[in-house]
PQR file of N, CA, C, O and H, with PARSE charges and radii, in Angstrom:
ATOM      1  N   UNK A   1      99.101 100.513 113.169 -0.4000 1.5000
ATOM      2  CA  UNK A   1     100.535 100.381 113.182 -0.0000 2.0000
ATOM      3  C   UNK A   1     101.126 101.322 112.127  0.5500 1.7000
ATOM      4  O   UNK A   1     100.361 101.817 111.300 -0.5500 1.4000
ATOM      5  N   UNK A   2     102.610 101.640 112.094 -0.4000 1.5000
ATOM      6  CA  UNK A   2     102.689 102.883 111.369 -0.0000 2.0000
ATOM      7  C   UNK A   2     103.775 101.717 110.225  0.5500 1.7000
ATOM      8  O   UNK A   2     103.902 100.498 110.340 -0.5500 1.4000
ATOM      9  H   UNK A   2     103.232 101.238 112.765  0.4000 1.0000
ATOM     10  N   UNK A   3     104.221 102.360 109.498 -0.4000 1.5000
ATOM     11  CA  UNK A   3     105.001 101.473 108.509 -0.0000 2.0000
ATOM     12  C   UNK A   3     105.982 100.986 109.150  0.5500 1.7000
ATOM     13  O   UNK A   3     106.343  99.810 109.144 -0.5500 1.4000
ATOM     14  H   UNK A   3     104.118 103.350 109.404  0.4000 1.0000
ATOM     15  N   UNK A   4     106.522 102.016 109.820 -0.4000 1.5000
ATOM     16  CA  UNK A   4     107.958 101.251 110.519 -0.0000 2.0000
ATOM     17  C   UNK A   4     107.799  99.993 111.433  0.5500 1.7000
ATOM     18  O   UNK A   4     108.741  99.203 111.496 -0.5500 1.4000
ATOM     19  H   UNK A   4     106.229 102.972 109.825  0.4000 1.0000
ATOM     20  N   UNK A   5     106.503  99.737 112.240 -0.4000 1.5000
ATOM     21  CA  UNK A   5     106.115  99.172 112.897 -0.0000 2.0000
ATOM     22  C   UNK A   5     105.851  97.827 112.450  0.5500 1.7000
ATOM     23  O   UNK A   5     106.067  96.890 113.219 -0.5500 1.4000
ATOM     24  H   UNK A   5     105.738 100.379 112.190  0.4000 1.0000
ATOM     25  N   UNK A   6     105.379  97.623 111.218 -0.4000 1.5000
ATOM     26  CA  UNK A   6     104.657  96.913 109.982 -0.0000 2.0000
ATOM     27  C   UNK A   6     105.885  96.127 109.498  0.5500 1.7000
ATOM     28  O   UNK A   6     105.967  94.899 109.471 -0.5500 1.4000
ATOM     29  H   UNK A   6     105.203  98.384 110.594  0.4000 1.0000
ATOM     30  N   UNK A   7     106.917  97.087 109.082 -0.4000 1.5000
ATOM     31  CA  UNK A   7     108.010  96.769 108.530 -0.0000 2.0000
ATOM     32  C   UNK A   7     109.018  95.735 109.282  0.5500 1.7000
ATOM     33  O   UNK A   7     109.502  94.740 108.743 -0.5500 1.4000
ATOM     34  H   UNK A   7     106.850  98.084 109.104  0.4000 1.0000
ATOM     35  N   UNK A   8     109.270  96.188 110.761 -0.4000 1.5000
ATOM     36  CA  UNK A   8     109.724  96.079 111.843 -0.0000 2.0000
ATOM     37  C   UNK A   8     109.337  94.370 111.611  0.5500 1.7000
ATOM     38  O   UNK A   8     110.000  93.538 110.991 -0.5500 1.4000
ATOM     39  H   UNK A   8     108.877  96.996 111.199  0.4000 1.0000
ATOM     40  N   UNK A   9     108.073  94.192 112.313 -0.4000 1.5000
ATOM     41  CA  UNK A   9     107.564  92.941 112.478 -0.0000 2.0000
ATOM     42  C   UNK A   9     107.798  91.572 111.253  0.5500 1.7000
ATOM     43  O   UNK A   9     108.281  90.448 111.389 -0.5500 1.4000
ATOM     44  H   UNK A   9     107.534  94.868 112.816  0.4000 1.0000
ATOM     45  N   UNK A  10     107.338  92.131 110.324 -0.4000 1.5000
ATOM     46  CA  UNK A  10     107.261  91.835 108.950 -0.0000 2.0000
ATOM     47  C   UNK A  10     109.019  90.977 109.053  0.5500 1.7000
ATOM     48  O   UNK A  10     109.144  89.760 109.183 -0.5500 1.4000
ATOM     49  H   UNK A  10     106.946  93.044 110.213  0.4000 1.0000
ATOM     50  N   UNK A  11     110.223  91.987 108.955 -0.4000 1.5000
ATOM     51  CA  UNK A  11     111.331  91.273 109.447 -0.0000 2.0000
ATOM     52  C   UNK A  11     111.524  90.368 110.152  0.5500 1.7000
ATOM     53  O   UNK A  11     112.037  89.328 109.738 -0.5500 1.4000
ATOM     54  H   UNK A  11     110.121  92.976 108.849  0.4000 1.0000
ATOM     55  N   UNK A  12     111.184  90.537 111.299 -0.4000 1.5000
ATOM     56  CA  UNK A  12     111.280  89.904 112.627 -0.0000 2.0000
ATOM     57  C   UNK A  12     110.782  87.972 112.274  0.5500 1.7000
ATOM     58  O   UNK A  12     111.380  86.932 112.548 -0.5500 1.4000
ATOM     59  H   UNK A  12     110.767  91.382 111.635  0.4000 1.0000
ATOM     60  N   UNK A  13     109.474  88.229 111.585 -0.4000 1.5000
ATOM     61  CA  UNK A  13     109.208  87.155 111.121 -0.0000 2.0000
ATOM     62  C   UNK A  13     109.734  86.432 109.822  0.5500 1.7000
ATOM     63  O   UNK A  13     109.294  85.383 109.352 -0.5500 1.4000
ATOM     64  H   UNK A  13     108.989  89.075 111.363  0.4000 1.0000
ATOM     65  N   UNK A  14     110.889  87.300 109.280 -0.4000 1.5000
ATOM     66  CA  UNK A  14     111.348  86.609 108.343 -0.0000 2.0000
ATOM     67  C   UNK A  14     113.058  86.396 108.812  0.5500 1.7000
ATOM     68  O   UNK A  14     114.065  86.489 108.110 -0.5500 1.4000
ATOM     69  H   UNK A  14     111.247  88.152 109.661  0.4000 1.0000
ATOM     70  N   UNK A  15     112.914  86.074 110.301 -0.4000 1.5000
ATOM     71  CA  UNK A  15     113.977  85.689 111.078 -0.0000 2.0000
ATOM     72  C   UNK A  15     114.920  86.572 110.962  0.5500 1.7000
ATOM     73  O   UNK A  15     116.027  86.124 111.262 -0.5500 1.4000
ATOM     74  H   UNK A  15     112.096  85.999 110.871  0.4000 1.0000
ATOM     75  N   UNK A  16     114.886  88.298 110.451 -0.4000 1.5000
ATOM     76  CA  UNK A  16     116.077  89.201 110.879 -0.0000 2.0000
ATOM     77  C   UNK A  16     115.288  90.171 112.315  0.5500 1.7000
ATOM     78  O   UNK A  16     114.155  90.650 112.342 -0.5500 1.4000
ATOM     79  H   UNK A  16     113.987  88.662 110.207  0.4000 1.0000
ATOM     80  N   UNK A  17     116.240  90.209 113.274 -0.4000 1.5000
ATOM     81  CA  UNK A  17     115.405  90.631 114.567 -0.0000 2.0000
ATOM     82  C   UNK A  17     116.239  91.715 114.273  0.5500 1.7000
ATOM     83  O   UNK A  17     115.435  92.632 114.102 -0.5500 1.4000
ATOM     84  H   UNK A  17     117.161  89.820 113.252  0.4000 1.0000
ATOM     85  N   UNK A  18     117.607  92.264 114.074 -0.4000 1.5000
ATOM     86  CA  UNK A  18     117.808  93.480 113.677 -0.0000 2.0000
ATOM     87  C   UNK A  18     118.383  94.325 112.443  0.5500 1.7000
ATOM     88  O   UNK A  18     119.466  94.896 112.320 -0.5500 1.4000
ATOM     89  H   UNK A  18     118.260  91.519 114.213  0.4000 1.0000
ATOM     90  N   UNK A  19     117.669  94.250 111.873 -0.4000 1.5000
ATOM     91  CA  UNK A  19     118.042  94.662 109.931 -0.0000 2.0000
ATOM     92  C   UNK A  19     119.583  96.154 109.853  0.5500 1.7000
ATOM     93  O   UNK A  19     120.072  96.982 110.621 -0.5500 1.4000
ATOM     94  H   UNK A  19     116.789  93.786 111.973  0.4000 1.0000
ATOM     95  N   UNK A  20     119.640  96.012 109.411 -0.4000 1.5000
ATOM     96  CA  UNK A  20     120.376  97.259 108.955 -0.0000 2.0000
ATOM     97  C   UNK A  20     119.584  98.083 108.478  0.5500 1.7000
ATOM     98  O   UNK A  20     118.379  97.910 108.290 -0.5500 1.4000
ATOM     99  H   UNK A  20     119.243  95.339 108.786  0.4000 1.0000
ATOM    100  N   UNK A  21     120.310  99.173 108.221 -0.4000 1.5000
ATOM    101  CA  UNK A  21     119.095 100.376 108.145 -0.0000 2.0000
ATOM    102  C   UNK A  21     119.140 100.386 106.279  0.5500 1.7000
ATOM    103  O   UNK A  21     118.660 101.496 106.047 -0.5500 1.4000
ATOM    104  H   UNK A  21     121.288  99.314 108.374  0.4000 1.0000
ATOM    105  N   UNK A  22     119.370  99.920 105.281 -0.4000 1.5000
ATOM    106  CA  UNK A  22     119.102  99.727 103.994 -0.0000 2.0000
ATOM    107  C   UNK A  22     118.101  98.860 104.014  0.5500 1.7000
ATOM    108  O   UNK A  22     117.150  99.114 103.275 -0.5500 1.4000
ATOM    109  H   UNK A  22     119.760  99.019 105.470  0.4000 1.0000
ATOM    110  N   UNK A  23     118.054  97.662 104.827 -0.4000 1.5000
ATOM    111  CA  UNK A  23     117.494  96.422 104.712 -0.0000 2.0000
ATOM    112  C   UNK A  23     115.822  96.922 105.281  0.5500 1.7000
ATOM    113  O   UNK A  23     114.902  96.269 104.788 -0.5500 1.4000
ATOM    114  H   UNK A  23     118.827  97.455 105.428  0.4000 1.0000
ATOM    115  N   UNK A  24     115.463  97.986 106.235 -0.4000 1.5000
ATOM    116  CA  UNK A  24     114.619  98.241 106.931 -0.0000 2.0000
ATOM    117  C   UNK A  24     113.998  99.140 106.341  0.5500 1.7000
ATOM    118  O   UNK A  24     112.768  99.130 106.383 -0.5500 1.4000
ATOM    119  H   UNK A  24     116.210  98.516 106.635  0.4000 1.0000
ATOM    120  N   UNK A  25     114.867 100.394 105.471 -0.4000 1.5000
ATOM    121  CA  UNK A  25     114.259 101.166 104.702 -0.0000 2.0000
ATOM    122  C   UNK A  25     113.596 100.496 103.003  0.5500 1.7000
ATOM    123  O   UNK A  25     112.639 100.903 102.344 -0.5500 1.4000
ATOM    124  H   UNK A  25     115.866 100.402 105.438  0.4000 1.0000
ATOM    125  N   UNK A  26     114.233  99.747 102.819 -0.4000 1.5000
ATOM    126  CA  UNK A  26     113.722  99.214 101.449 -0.0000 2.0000
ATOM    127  C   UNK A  26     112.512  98.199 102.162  0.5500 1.7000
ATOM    128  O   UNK A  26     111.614  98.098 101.327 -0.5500 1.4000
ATOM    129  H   UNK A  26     115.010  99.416 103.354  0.4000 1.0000
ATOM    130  N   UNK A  27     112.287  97.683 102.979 -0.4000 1.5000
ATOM    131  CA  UNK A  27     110.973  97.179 103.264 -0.0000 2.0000
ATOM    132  C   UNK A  27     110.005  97.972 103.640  0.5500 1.7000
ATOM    133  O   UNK A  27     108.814  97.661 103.608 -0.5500 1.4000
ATOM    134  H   UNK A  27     113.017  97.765 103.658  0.4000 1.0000
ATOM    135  N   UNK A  28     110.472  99.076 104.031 -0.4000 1.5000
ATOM    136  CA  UNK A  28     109.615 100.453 104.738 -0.0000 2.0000
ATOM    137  C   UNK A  28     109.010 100.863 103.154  0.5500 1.7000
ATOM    138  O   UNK A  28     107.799 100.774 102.953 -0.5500 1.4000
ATOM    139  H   UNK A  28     111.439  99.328 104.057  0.4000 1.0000
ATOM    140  N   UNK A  29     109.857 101.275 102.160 -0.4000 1.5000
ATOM    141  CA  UNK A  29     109.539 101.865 101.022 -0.0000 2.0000
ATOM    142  C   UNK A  29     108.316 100.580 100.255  0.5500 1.7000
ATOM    143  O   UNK A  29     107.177 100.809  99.849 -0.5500 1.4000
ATOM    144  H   UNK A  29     110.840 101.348 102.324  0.4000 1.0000
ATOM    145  N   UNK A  30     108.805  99.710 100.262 -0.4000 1.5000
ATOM    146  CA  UNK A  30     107.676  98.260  99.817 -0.0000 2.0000
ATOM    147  C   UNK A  30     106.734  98.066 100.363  0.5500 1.7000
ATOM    148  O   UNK A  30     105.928  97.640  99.537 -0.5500 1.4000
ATOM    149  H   UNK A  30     109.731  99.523 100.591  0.4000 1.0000
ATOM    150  N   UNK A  31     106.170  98.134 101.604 -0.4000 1.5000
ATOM    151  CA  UNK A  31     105.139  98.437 102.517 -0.0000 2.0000
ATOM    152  C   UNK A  31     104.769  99.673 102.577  0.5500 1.7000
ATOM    153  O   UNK A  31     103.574  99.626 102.868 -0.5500 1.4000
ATOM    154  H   UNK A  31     106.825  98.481 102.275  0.4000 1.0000
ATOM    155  N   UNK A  32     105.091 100.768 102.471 -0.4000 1.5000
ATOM    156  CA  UNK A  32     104.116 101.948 102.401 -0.0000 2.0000
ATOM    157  C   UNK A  32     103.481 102.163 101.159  0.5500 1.7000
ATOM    158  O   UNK A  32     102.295 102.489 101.168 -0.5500 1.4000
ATOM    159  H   UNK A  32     106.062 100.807 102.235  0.4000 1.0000
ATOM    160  N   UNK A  33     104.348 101.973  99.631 -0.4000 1.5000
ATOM    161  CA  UNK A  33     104.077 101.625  98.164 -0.0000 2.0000
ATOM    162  C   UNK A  33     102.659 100.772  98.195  0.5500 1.7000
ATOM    163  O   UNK A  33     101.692 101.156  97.538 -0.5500 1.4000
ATOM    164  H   UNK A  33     105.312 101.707  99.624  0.4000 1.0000
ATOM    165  N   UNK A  34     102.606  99.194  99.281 -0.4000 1.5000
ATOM    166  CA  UNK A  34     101.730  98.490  98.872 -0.0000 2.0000
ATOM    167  C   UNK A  34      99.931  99.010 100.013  0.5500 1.7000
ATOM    168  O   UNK A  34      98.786  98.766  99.633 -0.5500 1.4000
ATOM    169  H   UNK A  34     103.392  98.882  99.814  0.4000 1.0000
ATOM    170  N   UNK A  35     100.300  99.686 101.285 -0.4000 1.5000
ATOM    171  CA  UNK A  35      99.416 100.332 101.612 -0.0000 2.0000
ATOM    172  C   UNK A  35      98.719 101.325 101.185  0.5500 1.7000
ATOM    173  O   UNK A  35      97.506 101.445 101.353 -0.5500 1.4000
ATOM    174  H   UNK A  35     101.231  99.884 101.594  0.4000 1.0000
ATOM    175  N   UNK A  36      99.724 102.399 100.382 -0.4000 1.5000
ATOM    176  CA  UNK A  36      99.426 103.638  99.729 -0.0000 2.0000
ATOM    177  C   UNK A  36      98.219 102.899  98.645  0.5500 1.7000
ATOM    178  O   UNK A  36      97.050 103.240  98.465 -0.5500 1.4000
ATOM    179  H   UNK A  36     100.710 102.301 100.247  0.4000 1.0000
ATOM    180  N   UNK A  37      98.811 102.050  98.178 -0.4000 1.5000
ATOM    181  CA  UNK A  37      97.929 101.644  96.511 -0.0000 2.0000
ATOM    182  C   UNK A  37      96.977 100.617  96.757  0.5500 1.7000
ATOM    183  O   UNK A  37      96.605  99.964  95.783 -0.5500 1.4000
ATOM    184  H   UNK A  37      99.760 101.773  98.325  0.4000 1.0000
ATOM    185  N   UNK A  38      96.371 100.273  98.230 -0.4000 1.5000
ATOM    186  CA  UNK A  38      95.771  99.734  98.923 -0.0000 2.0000
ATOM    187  C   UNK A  38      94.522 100.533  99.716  0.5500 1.7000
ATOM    188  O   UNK A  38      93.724  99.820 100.325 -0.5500 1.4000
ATOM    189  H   UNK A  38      96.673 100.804  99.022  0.4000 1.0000
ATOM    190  N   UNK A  39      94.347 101.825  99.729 -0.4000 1.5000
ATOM    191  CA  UNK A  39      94.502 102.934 101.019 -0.0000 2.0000
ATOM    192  C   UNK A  39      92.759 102.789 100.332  0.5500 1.7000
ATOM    193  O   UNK A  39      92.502 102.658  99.135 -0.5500 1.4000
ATOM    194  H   UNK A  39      94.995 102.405  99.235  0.4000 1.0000
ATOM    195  N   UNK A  40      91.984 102.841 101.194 -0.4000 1.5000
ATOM    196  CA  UNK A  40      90.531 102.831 100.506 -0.0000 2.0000
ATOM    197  C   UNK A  40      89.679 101.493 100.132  0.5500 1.7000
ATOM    198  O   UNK A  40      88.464 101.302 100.083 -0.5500 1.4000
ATOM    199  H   UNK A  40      92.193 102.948 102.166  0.4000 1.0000
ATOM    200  N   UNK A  41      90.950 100.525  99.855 -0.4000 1.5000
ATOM    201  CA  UNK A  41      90.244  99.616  99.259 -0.0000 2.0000
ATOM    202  C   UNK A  41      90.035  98.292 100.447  0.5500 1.7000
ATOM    203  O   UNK A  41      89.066  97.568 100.674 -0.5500 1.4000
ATOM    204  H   UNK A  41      91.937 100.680  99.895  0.4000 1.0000
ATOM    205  N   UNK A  42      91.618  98.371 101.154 -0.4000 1.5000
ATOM    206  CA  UNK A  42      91.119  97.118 101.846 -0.0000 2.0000
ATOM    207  C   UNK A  42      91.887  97.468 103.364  0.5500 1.7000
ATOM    208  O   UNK A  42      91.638  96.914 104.435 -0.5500 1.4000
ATOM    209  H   UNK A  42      92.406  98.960 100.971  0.4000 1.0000
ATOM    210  N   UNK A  43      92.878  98.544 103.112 -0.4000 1.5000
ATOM    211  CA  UNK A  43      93.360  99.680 104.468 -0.0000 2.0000
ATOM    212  C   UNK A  43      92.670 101.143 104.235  0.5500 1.7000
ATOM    213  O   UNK A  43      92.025 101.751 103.381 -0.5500 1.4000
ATOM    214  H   UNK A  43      93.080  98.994 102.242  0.4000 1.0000
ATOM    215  N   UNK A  44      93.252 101.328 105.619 -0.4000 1.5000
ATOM    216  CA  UNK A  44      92.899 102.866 106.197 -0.0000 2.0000
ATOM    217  C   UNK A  44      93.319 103.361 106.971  0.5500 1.7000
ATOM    218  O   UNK A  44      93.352 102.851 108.091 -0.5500 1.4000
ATOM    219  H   UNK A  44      93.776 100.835 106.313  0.4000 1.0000
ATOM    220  N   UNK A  45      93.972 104.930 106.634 -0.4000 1.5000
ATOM    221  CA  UNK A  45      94.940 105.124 107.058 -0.0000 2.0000
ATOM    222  C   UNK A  45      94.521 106.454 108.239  0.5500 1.7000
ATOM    223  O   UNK A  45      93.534 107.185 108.159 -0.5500 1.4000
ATOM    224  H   UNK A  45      93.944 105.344 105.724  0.4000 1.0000
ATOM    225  N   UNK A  46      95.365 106.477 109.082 -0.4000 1.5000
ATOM    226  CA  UNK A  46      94.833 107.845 110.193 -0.0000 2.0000
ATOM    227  C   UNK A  46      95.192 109.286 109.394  0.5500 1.7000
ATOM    228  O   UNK A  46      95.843 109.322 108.350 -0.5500 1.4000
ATOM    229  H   UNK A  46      96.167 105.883 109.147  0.4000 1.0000
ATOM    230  N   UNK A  47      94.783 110.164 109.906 -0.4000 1.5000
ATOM    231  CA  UNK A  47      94.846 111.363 109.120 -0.0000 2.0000
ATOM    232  C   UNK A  47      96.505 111.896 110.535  0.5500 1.7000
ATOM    233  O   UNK A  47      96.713 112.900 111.216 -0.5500 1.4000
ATOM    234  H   UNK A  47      94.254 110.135 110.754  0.4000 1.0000
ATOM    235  N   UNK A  48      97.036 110.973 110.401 -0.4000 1.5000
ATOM    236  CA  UNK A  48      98.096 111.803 111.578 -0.0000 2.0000
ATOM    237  C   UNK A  48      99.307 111.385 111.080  0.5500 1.7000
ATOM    238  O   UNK A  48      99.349 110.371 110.383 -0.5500 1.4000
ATOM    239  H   UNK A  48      96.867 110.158 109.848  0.4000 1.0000
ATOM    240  N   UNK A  49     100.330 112.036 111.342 -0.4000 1.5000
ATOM    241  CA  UNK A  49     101.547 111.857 111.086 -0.0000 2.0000
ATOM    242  C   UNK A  49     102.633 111.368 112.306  0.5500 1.7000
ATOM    243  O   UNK A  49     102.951 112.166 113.187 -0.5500 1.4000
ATOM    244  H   UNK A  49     100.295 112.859 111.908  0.4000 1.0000
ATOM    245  N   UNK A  50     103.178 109.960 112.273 -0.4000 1.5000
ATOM    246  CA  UNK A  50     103.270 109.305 110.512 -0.0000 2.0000
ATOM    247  C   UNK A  50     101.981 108.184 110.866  0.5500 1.7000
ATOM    248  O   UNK A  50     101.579 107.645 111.897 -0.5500 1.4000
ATOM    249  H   UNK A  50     102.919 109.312 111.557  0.4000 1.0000
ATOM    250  N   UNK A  51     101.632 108.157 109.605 -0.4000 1.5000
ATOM    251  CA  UNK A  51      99.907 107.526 109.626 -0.0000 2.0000
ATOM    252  C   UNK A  51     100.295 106.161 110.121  0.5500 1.7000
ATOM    253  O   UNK A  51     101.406 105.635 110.060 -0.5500 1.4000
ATOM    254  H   UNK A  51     101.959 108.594 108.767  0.4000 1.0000
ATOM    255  N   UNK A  52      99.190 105.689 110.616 -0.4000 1.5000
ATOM    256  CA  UNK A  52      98.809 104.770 111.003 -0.0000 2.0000
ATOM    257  C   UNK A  52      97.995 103.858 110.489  0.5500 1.7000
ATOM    258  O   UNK A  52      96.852 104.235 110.227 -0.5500 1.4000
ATOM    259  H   UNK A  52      98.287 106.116 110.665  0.4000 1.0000
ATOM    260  N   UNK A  53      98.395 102.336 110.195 -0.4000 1.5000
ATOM    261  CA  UNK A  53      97.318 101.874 109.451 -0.0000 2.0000
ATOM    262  C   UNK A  53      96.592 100.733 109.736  0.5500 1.7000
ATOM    263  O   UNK A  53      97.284  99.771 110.069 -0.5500 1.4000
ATOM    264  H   UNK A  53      99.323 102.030 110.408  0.4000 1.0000
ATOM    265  N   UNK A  54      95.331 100.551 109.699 -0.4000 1.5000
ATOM    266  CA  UNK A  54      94.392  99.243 110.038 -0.0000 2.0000
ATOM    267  C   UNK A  54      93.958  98.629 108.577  0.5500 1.7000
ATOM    268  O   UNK A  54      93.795  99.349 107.593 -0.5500 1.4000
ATOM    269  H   UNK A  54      94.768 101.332 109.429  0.4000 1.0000
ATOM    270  N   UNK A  55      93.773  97.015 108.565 -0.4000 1.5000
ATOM    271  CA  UNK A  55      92.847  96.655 107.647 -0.0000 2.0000
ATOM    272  C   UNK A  55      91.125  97.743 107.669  0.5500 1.7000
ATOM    273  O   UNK A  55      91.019  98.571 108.573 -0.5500 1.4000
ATOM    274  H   UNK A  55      93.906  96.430 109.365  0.4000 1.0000
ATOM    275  N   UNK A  56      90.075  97.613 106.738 -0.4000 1.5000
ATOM    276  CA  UNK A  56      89.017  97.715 106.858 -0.0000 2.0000
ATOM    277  C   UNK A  56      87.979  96.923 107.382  0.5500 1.7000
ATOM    278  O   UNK A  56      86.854  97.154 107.824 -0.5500 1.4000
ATOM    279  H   UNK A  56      90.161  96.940 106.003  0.4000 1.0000
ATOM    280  N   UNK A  57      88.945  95.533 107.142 -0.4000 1.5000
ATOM    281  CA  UNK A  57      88.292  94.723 108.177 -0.0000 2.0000
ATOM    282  C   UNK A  57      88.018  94.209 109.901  0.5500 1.7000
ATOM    283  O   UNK A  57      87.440  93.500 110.725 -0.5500 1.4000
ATOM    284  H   UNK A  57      89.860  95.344 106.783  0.4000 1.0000
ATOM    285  N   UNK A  58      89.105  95.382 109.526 -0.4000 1.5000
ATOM    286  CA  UNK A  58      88.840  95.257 111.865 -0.0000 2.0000
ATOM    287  C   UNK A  58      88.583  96.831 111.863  0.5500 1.7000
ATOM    288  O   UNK A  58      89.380  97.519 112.501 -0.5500 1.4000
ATOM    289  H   UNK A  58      89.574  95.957 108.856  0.4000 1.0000
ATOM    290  N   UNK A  59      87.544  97.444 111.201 -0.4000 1.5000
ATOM    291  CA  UNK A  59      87.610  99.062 112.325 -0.0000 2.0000
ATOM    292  C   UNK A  59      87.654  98.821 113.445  0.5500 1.7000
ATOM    293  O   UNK A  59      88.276  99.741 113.976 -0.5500 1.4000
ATOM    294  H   UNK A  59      86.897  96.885 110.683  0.4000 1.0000
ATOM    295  N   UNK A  60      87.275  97.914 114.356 -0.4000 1.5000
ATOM    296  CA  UNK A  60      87.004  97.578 115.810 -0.0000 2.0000
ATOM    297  C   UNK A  60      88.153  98.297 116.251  0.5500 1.7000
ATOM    298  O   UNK A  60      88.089  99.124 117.161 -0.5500 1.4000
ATOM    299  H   UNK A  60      86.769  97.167 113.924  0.4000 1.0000
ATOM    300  N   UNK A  61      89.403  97.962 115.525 -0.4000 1.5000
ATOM    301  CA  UNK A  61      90.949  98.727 115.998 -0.0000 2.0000
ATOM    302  C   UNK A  61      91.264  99.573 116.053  0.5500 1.7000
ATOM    303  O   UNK A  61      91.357 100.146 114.968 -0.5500 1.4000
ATOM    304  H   UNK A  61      89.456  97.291 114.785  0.4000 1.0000
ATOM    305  N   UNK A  62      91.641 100.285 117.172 -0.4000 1.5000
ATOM    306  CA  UNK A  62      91.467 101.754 117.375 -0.0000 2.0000
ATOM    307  C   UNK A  62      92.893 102.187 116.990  0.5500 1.7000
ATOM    308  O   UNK A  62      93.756 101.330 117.177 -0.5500 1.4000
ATOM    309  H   UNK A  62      91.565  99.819 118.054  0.4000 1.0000
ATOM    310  N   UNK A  63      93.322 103.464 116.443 -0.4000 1.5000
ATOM    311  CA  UNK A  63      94.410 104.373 115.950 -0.0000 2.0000
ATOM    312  C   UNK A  63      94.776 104.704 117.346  0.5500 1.7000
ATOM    313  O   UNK A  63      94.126 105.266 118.227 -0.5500 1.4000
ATOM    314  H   UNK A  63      92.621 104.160 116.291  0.4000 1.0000
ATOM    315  N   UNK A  64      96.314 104.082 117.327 -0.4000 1.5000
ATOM    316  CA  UNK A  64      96.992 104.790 118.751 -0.0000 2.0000
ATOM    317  C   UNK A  64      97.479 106.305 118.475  0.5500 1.7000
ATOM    318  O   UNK A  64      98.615 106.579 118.087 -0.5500 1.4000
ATOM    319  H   UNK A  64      96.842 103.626 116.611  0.4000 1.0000
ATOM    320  N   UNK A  65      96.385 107.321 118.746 -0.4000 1.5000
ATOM    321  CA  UNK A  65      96.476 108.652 118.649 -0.0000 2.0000
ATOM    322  C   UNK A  65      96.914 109.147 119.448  0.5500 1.7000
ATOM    323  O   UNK A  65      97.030 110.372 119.425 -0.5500 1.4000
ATOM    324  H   UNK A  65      95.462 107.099 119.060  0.4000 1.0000
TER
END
Protein backbone atom coordinates (compact mmCIF):
# COMPACT_ATOMS: atom_id res chain seq x y z
CA UNK A 1 0.00 0.00 0.00
CA UNK A 2 1.47 3.39 -0.71
CA UNK A 3 1.12 6.10 2.12
CA UNK A 4 -1.77 7.70 0.73
CA UNK A 5 -3.48 4.47 0.73
CA UNK A 6 -2.35 3.73 4.46
CA UNK A 7 -3.32 7.14 5.35
CA UNK A 8 -6.62 6.99 3.48
CA UNK A 9 -7.77 3.88 5.46
CA UNK A 10 -6.17 4.74 8.70
CA UNK A 11 -8.94 7.81 8.52
CA UNK A 12 -11.65 6.00 7.34
CA UNK A 13 -11.33 3.98 10.50
CA UNK A 14 -11.12 6.79 12.66
CA UNK A 15 -14.69 7.58 11.30
CA UNK A 16 -13.54 10.58 8.76
CA UNK A 17 -14.53 8.92 5.24
CA UNK A 18 -13.53 12.25 3.62
CA UNK A 19 -10.69 14.40 5.31
CA UNK A 20 -9.76 17.62 3.94
CA UNK A 21 -6.71 17.87 2.31
CA UNK A 22 -4.62 19.41 5.62
CA UNK A 23 -6.21 16.68 7.63
CA UNK A 24 -4.93 13.89 4.97
CA UNK A 25 -1.64 15.46 4.38
CA UNK A 26 -0.59 15.74 8.06
CA UNK A 27 -1.47 11.99 8.47
CA UNK A 28 0.34 11.27 5.16
CA UNK A 29 3.46 13.21 6.68
CA UNK A 30 2.97 10.98 10.24
CA UNK A 31 2.79 7.75 8.42
CA UNK A 32 5.53 8.05 6.01
CA UNK A 33 7.89 9.69 9.14
CA UNK A 34 6.79 6.39 11.08
CA UNK A 35 7.48 3.87 8.01
CA UNK A 36 10.61 5.73 6.89
CA UNK A 37 12.11 5.16 10.63
CA UNK A 38 10.64 1.71 10.50
CA UNK A 39 11.99 0.78 6.82
CA UNK A 40 14.31 -2.41 7.49
CA UNK A 41 13.26 -3.17 10.70
CA UNK A 42 9.74 -4.31 10.70
CA UNK A 43 8.55 -2.68 6.90
CA UNK A 44 9.69 -2.77 3.43
CA UNK A 45 9.47 -0.67 1.08
CA UNK A 46 9.30 -1.20 -3.04
CA UNK A 47 12.07 0.39 -4.87
CA UNK A 48 9.16 2.27 -7.07
CA UNK A 49 7.68 5.42 -6.98
CA UNK A 50 5.57 6.31 -4.84
CA UNK A 51 6.79 3.25 -2.73
CA UNK A 52 4.87 0.85 -1.60
CA UNK A 53 4.82 -0.69 1.66
CA UNK A 54 4.41 -4.27 3.35
CA UNK A 55 5.08 -5.41 6.96
CA UNK A 56 8.20 -8.00 6.97
CA UNK A 57 5.98 -10.13 8.29
CA UNK A 58 3.81 -11.03 5.34
CA UNK A 59 6.48 -11.05 2.34
CA UNK A 60 3.82 -13.50 1.07
CA UNK A 61 2.33 -9.85 -0.13
CA UNK A 62 3.07 -9.02 -3.31
CA UNK A 63 3.97 -5.08 -4.42
CA UNK A 64 1.19 -3.92 -6.80
CA UNK A 65 3.87 -3.08 -9.51
Amino acid sequence: MTVRQIATEVLKQAGIDKPDSATLQKTQNAIDSTLRHNRGRAVEASDTYPAQWRSKGKPGIAFDL
